[in-house]
Backbone bond lengths (Angstrom), bond angles and torsions (degrees), N, CA, C in turn:
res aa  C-N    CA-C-N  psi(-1)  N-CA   C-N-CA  omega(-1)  CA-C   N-CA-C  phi
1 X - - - 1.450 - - 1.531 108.15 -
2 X 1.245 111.10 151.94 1.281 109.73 -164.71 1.973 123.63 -88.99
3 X 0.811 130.51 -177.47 1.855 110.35 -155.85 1.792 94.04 -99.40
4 X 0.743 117.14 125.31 1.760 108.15 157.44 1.253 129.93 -64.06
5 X 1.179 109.29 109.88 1.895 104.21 -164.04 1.558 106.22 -106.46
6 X 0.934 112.48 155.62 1.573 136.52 -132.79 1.678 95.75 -66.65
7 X 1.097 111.85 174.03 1.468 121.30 -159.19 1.737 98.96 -106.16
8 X 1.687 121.29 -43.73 0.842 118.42 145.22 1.695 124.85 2.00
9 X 2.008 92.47 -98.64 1.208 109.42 165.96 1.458 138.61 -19.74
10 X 1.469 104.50 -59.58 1.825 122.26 172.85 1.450 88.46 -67.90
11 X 1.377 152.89 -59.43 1.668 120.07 -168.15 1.293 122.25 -70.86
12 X 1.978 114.12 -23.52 1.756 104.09 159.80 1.247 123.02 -65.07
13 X 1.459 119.17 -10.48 1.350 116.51 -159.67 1.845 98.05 -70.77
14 X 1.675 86.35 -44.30 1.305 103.33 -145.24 1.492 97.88 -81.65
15 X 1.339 133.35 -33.68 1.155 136.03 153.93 1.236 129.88 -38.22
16 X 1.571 130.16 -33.65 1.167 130.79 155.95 1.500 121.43 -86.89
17 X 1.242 105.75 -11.10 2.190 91.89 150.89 1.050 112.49 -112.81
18 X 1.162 141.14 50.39 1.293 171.31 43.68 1.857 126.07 0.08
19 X 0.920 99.44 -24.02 1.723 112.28 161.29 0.998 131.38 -94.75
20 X 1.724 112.41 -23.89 1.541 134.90 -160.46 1.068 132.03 104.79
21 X 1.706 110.40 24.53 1.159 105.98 -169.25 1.943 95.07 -96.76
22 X 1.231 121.49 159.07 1.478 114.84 169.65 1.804 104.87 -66.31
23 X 1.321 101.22 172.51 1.968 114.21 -174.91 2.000 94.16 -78.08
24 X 1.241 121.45 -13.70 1.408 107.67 -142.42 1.780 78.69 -109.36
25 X 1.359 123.94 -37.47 1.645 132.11 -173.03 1.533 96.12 -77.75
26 X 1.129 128.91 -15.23 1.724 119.95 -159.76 1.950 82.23 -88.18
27 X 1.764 90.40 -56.91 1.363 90.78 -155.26 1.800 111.19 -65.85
28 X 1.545 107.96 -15.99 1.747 93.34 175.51 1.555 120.28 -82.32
29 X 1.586 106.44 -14.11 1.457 121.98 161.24 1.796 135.30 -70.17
30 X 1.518 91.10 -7.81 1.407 103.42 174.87 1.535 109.41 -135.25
31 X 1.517 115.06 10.40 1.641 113.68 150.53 1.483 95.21 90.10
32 X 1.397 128.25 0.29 1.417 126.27 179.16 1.674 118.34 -101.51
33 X 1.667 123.32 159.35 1.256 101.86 167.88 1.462 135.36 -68.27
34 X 1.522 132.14 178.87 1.154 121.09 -167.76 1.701 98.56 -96.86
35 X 1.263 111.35 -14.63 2.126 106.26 171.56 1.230 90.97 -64.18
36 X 1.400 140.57 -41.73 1.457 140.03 -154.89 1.549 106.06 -62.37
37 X 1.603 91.55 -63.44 1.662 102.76 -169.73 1.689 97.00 -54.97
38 X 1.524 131.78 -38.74 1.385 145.42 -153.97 1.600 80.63 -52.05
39 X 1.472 92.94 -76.86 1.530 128.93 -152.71 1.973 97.59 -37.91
40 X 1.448 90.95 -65.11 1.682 84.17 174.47 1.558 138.26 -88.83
41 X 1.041 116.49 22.31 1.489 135.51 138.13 1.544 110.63 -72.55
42 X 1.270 125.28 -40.01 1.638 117.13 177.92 1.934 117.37 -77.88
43 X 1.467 96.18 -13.78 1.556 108.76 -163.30 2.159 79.91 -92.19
44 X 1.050 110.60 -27.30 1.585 106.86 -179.57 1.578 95.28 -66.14
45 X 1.050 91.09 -83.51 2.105 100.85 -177.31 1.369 114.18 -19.67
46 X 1.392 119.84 -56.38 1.575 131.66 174.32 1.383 123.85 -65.50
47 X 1.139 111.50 -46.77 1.836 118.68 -157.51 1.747 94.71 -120.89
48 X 1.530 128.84 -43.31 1.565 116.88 175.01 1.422 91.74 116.37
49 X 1.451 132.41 -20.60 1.097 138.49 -170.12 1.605 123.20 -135.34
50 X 1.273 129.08 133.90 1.425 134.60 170.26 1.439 112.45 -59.36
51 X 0.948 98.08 -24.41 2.188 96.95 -169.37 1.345 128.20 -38.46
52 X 1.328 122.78 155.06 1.646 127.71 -169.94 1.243 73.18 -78.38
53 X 1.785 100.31 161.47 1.258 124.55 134.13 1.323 114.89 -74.76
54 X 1.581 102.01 160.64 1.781 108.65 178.72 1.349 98.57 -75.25
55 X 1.655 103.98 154.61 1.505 123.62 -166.84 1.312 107.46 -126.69
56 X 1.254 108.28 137.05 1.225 131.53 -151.37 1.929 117.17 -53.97
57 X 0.873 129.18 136.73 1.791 135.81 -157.18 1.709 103.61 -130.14
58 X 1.035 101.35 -147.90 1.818 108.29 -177.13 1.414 89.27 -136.75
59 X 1.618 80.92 107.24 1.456 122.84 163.87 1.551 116.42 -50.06
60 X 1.340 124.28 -30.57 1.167 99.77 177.41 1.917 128.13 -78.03
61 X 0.888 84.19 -21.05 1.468 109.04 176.54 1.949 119.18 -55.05
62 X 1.176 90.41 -17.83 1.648 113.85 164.72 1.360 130.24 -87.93
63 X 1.537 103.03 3.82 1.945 111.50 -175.06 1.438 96.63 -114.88
């Protein structure tokens, strides 16, 4: 499964294509992929925020 990277990170990302930078220059400038940078520039537009969703735990523990 893949790592959740820091929240930090997803608001510089998004802050610099947010300046003018393209999704594909932000993300080779911050060591991430460019679906990533894509992905959370669209999670801005939609939701206002970059943030993970919560990741998945033991379900039973919720009844």
């Amino acid at each position: 499964m893949p790592r959740v990277l820091s929240q930090d990170l997803r608001e510089r990302v998004v802050a610099a294509v947010d300046a003018g930078i393209s999704c594909r220059a932000a993300a080779a400038r911050f060591g991430v992929s460019a679906a990533s940078a894509i992905r959370w520039r669209q999670l801005v537009v939609r939701n206002g925020t970059p943030a993970a969703k919560p990741q998945g735990g033991d379900r039973r523990a919720a009844r």
